[in-house]
PAZAPA-4460 file (N, C-alpha, C; in steps of 0.05 Angstrom, whole numbers, plus 32768, in hexadecimal, padded with zeros to 4 digits):
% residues 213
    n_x    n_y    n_z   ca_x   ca_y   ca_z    c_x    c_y    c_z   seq   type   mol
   8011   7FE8   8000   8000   8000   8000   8012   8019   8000     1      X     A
   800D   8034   7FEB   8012   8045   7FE8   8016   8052   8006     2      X     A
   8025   805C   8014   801F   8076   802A   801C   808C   801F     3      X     A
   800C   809B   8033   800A   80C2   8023   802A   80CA   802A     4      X     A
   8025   80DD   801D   8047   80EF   8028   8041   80FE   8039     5      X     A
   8026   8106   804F   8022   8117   8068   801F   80F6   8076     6      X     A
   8031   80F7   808D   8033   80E3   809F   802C   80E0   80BA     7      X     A
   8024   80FF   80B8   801D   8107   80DA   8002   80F9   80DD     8      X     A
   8004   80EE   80F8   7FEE   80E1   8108   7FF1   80C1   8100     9      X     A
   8000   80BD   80EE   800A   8096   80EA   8019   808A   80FA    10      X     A
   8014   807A   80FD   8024   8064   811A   803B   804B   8106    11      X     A
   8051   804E   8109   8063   803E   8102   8073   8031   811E    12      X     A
   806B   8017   8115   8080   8008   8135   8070   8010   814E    13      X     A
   8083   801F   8161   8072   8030   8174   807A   804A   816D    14      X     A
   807D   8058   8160   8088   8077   8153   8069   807C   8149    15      X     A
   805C   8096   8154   8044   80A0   8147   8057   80BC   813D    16      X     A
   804A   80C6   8122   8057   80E2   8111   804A   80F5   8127    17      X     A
   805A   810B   812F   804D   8121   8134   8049   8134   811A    18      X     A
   805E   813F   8108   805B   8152   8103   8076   8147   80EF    19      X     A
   8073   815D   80D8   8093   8159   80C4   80AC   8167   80D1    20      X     A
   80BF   815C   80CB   80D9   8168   80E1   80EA   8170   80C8    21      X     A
   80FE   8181   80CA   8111   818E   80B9   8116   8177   80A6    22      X     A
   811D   817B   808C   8127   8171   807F   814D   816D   807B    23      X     A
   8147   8151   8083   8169   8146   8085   8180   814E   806D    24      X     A
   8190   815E   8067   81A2   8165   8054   81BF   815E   8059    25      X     A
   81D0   8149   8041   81E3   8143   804D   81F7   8145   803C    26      X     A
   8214   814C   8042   8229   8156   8035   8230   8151   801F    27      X     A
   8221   8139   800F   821A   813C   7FEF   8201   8151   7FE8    28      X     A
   81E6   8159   7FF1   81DE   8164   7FE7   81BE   8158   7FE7    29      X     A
   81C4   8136   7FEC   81A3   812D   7FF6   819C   8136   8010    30      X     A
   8183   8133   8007   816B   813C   801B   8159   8127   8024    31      X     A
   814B   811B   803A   8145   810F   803F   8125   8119   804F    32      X     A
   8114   810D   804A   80FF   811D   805F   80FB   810D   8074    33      X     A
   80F7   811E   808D   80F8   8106   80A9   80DF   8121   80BD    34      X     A
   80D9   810B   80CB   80C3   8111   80DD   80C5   810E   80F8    35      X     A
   80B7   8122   8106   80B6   8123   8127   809F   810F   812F    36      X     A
   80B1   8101   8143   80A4   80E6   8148   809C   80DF   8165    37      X     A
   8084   80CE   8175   808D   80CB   818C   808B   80B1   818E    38      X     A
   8095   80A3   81A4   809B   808D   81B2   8086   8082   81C1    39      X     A
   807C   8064   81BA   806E   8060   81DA   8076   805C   81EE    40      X     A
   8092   8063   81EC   809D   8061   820B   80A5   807F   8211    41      X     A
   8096   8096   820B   8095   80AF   8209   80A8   80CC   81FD    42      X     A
   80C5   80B8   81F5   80D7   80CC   81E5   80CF   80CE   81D0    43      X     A
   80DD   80E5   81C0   80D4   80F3   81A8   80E6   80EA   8197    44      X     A
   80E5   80E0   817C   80FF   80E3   816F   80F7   80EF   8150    45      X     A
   8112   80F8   8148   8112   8100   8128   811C   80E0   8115    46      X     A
   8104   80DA   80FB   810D   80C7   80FA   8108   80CA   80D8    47      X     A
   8116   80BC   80C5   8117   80C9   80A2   80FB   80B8   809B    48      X     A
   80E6   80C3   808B   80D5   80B7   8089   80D0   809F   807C    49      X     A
   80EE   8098   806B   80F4   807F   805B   8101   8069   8070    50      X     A
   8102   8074   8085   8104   805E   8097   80EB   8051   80AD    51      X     A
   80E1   8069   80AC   80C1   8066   80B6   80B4   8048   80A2    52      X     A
   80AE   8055   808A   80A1   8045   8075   80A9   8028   8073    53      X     A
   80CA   8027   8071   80D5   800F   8073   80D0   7FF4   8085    54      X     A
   80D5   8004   8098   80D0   7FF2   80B5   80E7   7FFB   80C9    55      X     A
   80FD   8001   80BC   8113   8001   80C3   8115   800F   80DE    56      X     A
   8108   8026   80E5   8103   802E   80FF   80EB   8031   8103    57      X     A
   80EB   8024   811F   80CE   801F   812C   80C5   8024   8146    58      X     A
   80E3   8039   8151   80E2   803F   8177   80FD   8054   816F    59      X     A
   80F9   805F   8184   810C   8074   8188   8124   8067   818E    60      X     A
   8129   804B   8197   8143   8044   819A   8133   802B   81B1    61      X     A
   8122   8031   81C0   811D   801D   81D7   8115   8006   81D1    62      X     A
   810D   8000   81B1   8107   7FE2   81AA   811A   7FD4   81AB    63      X     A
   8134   7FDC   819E   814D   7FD7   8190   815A   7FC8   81AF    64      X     A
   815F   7FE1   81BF   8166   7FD6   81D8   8156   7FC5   81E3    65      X     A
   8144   7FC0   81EB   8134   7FA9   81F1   813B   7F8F   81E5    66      X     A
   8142   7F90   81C7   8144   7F76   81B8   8161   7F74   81BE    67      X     A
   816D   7F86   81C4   8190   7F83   81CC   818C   7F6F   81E3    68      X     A
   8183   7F84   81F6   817E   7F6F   8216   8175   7F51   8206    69      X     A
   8164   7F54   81FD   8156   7F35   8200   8166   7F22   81E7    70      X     A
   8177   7F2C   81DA   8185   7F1D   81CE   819B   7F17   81DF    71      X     A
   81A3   7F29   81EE   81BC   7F1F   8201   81B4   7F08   8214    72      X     A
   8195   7F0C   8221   8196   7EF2   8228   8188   7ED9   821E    73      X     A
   8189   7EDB   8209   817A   7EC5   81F4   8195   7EB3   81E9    74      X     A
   81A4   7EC5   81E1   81C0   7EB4   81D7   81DE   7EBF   81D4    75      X     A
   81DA   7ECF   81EF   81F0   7EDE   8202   8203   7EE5   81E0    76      X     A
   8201   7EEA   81D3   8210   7EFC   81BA   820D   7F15   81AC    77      X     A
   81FC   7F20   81C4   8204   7F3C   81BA   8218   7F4B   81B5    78      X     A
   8231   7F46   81BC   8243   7F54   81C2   8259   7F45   81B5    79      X     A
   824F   7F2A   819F   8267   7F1B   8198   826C   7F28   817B    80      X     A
   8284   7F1D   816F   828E   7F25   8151   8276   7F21   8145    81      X     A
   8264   7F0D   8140   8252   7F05   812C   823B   7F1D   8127    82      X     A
   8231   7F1A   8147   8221   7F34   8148   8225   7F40   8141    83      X     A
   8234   7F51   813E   8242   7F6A   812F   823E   7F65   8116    84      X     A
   8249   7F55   810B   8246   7F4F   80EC   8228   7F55   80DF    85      X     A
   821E   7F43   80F0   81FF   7F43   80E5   81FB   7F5C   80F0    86      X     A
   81FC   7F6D   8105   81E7   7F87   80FF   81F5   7F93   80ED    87      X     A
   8213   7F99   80EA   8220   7FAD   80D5   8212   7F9F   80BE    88      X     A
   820B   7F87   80B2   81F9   7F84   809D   81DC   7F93   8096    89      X     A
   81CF   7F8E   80A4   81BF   7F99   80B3   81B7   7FC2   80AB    90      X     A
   81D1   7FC8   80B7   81CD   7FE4   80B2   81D8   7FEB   8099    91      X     A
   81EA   7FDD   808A   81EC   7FE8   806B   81D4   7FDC   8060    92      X     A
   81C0   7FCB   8062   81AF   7FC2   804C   8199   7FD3   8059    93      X     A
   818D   7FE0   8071   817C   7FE9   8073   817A   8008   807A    94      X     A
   818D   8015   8088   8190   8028   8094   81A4   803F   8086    95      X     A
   8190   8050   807B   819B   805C   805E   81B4   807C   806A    96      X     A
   81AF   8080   8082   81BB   8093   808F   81DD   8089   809D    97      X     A
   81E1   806A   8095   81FF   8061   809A   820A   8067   8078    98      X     A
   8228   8072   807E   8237   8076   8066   823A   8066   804C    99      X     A
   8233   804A   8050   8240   8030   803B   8219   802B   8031   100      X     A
   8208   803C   803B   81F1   803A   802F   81EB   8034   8019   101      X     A
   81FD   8047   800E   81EF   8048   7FE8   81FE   8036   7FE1   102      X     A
   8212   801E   7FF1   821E   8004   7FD4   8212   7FF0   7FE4   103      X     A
   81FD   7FF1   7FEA   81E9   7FD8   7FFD   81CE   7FE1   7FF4   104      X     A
   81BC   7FEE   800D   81A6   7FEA   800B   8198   8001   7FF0   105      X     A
   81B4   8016   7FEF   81A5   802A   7FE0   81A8   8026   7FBE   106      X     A
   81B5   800B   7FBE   81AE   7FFA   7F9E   81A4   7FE2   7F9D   107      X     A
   8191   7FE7   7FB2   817B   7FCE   7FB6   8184   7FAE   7FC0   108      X     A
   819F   7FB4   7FCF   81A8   7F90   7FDD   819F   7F98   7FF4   109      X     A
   8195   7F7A   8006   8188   7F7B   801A   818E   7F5E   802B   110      X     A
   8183   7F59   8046   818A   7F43   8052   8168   7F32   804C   111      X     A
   8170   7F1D   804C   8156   7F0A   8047   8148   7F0A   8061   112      X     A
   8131   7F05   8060   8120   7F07   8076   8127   7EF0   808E   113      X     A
   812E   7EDA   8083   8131   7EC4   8093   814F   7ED3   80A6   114      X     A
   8164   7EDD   809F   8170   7EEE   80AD   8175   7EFD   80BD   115      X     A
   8159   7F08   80BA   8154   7F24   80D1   814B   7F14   80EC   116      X     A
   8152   7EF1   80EF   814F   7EF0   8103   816B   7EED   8111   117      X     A
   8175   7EEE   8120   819A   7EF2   811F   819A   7ED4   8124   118      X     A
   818F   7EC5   8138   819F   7EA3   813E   8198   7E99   8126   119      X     A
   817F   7E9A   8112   818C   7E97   80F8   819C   7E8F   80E3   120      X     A
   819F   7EAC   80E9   81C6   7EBF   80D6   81D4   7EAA   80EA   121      X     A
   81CF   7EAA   8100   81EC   7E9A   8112   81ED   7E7C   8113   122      X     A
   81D6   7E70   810B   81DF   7E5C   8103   81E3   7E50   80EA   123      X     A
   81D9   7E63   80D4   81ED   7E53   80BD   820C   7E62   80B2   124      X     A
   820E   7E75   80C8   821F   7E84   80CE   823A   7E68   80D8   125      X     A
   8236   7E5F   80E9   823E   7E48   80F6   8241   7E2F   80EA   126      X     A
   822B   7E29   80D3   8224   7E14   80BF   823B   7E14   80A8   127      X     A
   8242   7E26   80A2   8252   7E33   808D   8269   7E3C   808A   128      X     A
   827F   7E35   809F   8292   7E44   809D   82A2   7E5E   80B3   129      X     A
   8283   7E61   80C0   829A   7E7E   80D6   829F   7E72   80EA   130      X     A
   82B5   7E79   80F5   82C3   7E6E   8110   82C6   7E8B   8123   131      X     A
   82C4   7E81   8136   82BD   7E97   814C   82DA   7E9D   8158   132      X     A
   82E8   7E89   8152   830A   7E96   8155   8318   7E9A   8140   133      X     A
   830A   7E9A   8128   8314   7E9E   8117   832B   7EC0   811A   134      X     A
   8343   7EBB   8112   8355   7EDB   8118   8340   7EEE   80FD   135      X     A
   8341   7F08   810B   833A   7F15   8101   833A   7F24   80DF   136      X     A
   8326   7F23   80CB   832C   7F21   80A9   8331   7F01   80A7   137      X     A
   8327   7EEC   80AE   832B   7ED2   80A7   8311   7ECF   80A2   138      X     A
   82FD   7ED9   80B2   82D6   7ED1   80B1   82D3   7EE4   80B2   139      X     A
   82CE   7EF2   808A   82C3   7F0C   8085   82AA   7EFA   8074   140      X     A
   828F   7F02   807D   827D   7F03   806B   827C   7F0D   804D   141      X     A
   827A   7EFB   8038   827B   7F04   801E   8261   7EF8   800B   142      X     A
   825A   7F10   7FFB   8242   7F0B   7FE9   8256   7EFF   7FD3   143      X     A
   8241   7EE4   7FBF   825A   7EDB   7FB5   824D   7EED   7F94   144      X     A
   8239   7EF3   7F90   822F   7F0A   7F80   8229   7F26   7F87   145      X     A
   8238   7F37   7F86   8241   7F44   7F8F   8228   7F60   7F8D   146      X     A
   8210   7F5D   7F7B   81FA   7F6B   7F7C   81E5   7F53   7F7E   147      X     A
   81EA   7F44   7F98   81DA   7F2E   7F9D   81D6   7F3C   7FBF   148      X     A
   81C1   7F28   7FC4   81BA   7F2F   7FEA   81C8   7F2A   7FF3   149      X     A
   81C5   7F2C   8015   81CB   7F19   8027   81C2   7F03   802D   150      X     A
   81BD   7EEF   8025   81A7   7ED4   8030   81C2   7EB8   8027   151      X     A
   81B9   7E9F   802F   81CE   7E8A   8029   81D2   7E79   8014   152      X     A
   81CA   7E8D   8002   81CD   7E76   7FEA   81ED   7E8D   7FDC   153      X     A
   81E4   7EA1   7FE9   8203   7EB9   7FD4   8210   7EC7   7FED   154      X     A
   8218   7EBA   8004   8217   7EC4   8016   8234   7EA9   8020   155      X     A
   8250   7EB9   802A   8266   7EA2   802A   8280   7EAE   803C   156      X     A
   8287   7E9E   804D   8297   7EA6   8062   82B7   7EA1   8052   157      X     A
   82C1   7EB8   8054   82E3   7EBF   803F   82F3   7ECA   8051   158      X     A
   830F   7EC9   804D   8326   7ED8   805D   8320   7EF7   804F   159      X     A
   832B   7F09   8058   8325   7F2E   804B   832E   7F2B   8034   160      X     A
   8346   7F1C   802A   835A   7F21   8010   8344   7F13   7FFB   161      X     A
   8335   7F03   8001   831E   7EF1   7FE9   830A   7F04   7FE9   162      X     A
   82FC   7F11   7FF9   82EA   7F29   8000   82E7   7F41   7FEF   163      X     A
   830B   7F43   7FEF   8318   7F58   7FE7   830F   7F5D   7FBF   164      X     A
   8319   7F3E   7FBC   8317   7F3B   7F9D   82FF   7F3A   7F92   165      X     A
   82E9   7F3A   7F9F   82CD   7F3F   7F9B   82BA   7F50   7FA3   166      X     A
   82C0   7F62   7FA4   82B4   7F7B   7FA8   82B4   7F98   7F90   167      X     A
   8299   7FA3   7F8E   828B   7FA5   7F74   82A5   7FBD   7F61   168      X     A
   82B9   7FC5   7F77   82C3   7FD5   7F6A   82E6   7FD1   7F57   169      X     A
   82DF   7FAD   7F63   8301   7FA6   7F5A   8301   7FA0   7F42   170      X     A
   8315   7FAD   7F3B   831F   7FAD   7F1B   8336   7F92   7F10   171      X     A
   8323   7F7F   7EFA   832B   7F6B   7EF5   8343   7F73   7ED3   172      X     A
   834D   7F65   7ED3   8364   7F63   7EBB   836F   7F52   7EB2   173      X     A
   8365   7F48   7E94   836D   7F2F   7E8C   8386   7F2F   7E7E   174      X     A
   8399   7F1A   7E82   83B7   7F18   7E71   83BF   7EFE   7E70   175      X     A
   83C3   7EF3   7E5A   83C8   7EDA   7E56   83B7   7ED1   7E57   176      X     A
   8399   7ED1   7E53   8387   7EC0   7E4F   8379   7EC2   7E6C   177      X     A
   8389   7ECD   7E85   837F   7EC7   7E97   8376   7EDD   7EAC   178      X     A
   8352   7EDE   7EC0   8352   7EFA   7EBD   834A   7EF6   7EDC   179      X     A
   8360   7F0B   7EEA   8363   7F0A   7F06   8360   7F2F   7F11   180      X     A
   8359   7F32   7F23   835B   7F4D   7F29   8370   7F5B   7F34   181      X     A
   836E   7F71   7F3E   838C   7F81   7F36   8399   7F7D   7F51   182      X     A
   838A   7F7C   7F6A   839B   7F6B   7F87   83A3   7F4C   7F7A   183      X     A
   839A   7F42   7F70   839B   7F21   7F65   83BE   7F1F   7F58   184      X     A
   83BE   7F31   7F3D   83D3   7F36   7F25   83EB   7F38   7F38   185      X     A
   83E5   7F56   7F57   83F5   7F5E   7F62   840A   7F4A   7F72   186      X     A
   83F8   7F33   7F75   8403   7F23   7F89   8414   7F08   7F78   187      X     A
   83FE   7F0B   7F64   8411   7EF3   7F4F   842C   7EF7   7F3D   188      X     A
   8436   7F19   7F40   844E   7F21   7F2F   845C   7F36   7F4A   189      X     A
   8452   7F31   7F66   8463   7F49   7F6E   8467   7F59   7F75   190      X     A
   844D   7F71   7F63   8453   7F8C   7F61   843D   7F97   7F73   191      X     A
   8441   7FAC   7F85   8433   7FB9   7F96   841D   7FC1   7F85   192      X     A
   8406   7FB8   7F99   83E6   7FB9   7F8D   83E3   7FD9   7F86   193      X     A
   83ED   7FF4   7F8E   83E9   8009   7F82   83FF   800D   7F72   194      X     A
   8413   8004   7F6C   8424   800B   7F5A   8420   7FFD   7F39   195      X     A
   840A   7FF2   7F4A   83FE   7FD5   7F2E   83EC   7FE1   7F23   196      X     A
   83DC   7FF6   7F31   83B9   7FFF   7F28   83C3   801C   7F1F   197      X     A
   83D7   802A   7F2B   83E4   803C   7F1F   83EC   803D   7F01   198      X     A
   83F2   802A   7EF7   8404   8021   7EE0   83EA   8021   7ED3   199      X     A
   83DA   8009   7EDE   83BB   8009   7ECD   83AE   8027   7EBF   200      X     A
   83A7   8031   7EDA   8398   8043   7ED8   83A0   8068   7ECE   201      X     A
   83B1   8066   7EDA   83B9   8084   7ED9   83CD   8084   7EC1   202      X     A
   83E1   8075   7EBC   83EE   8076   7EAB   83E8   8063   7E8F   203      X     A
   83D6   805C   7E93   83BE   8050   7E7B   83D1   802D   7E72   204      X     A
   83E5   8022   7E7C   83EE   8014   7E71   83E2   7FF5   7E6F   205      X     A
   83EB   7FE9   7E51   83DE   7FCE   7E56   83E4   7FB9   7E67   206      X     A
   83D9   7FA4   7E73   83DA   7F90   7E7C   83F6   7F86   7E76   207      X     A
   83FF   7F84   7E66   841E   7F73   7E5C   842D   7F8D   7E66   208      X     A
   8431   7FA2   7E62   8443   7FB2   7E6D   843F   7FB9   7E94   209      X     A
   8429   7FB7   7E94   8420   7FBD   7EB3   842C   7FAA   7EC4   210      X     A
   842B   7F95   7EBC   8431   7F7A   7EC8   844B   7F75   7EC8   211      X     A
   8461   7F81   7EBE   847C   7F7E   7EBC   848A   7F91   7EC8   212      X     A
   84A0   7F85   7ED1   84A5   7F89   7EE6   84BE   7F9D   7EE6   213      X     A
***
């Protein structure tokens, strides 16, 4: 269902609209419209109205903490590496006011529903590959399509350096038939990964000359 664009007097979550609140403007130049809100637990908050609509906020903060508490004692991991993982997922695919917004949720990747429950995420989290001692950049979450979701069918536990080579902005280069990206090339001839992309890029050179040493 359509919403109007006057929101005052609608109840989202426990947030009822009072009234329209300043419009959010941010050091690019978007604008966001957000609304004066209250709480059923009686605070007020300012909240963007695309997050209203979403779902994405639904309390001034006292739900969130509540599900904190009761996740801590449901499966005492609030506070572990994983957790973290899954909410930092979490806030790039839904929460448009974190910085890494627009290469997640604001080109339409998202976490699957079966996810948003965290034991879940934690157990095929567990099913799959992450180790809870794992040293740190050994169990980095990786989409294995890289304008694909979060859910478990494209969804794969990698060291940072495999992470690294799949992510939407690495630049691949074929030579000899064979086509590896430019951390990949770097490591198979040698040459320092910016002194390699340098040669690429700025100084326009080909693959056979870039690559030599």
């Amino acid at each position: 269902m359509k919403l109007p664009k006057d929101l005052t007097g609608m109840k989202f979550g426990r947030l009822t609209v009072l009234c329209r609140a300043e419009d959010r403007v941010y050091k690019d130049g978007r604008k966001r419209i957000a609304w004066n809100c209250r709480c059923d637990c009686g605070n007020t908050k300012e909240v963007l109205g695309e997050n209203l609509k979403s779902g994405y906020t639904k309390s001034c903060g006292c739900l969130q903490k509540e599900k904190a508490a009761m996740a801590q004692l449901k499966h005492g991991e609030a506070d572990s590496r994983l957790y973290n993982v899954w909410s930092a997922i979490k806030r790039r695919c839904f929460n448009s006011t974190v910085p890494e917004y627009h290469r997640y949720g604001g080109r339409g990747i998202t976490m699957c529903n079966e996810w948003l429950d965290y034991e879940v995420f934690s157990n095929w989290a567990r099913a799959n590959g992450y180790r809870d001692d794992a040293p740190r950049g050994e169990c980095t979450i990786d989409r294995i399509d890289n304008n694909g979701d979060y859910c478990p069918d494209n969804c794969r536990w990698v060291n940072q350096q495999d992470q690294m080579n799949n992510v939407s902005y690495n630049h691949y280069v074929t030579y000899n038939g064979e086509n590896h990206t430019v951390a990949e090339w770097s490591r198979i001839y040698n040459i320092p990964y910016t002194r390699l992309l340098q040669r690429l890029n700025r100084y326009k050179m080909t693959p056979e000359k870039a690559l030599s040493k």
